[in-house]
N, C-alpha and C positions, 0 to 999 in steps of 0.2 A: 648665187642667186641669179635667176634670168632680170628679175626685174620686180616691178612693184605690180601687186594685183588691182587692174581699174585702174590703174593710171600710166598710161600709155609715155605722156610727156616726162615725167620723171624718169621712166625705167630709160627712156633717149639719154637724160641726162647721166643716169647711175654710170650708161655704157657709153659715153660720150669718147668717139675716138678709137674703140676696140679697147678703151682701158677702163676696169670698176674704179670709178670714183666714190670713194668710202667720206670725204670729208672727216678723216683721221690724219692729224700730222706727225712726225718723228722725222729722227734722221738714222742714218748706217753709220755703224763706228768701222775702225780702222780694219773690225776679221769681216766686213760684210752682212753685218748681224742690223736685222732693223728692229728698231727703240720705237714704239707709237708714244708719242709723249702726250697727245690731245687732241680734243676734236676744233675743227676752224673756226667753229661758232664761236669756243670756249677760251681763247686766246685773246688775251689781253694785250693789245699795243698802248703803252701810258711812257710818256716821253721821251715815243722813239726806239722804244725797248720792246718786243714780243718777250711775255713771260707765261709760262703754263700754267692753266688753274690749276691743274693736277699736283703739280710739283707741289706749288706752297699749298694744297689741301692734302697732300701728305705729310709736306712738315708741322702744321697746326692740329693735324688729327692724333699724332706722338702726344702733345702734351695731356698728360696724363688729369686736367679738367674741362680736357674737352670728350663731348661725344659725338658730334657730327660737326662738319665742317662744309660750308662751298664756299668758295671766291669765283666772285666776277667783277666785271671790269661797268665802272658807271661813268655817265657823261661827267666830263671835266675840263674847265676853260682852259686851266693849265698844261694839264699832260696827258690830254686828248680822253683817256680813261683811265680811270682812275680804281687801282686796286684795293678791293673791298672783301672783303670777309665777314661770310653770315655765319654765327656759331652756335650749338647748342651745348649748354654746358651739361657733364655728367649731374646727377641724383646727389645733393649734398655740395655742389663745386662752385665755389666764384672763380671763374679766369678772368684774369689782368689783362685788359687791349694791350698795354706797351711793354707787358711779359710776350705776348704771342706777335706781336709787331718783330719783338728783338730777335726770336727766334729763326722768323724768316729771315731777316737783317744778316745774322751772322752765317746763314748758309747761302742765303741769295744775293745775297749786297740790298742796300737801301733801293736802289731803283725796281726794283722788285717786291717790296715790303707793301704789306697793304698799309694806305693812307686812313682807311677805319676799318674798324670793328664791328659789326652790330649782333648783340645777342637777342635770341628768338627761343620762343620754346620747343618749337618744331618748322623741319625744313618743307616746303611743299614736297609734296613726292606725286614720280608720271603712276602710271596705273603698272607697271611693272618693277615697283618701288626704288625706283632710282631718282635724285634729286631732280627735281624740274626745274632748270635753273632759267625756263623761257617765263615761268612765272615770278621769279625774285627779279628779273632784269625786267618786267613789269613797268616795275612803278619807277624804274629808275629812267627807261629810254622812253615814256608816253611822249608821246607827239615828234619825238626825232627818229630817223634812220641810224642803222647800227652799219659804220662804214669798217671794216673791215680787208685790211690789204694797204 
């Protein structure tokens, strides 16, 4: 992409330096192979710890009563933010919060585990049906800044 259409100051920022800035993070393993793990927005820092949403809304979308899944990070006195998990359960399924809590737990460690659960009948979705996760983080950050870094 050269840039964004009508918007001049963005596309400065996309190319900021002679380099696309995508706001995608990963790292490169030992063959030189790069892993996108998340976007910057979607990274939860809670005590200390950067954890992917991605990660643990791959391991909570395995359990076979769930049918969608997004985690994000809400304000938290504690441990700055605090990981959360919005869930929709499959057609006929109750899931357990401290069944799908233990599951991240045993592949992430507890600093990683979301701190709740909340089930929902449906996820927002943007207009090119992917979760909108700028509208669950809504109700959660009104009136504060999302500090980031």
């Amino acid at each position: 992409t050269q840039g964004y259409v009508g918007a001049p100051e963005a596309s400065e920022d996309l190319w900021a330096g002679g380099y696309l800035h995508t706001a995608d993070i990963g790292n490169i393993n030992p063959a030189g192979y790069l892993k996108v793990t998340d976007r910057i927005k979607d990274v939860i820092k809670t005590g200390g710890e950067w954890t992917s949403s991605l990660q643990l809304e791959d391991i909570i979308a395995k359990h076979e009563a769930v049918n969608e899944v997004a985690v994000i990070g809400v304000p938290d006195d504690k441990w700055g933010e605090a990981v959360t998990a919005v869930v929709v359960a499959r057609e006929g399924a109750t899931p357990d919060a401290d069944e799908l809590i233990g599951l991240v737990k045993a592949k992430k460690g507890s600093a990683h585990a979301p701190k709740q659960i909340q089930f929902v009948k449906q996820l927002p979705m943007t207009g090119v049906g992917k979760v909108d996760k700028k509208v669950l983080r809504a109700k959660y950050w009104a009136g504060r800044s999302r500090q980031v870094g």
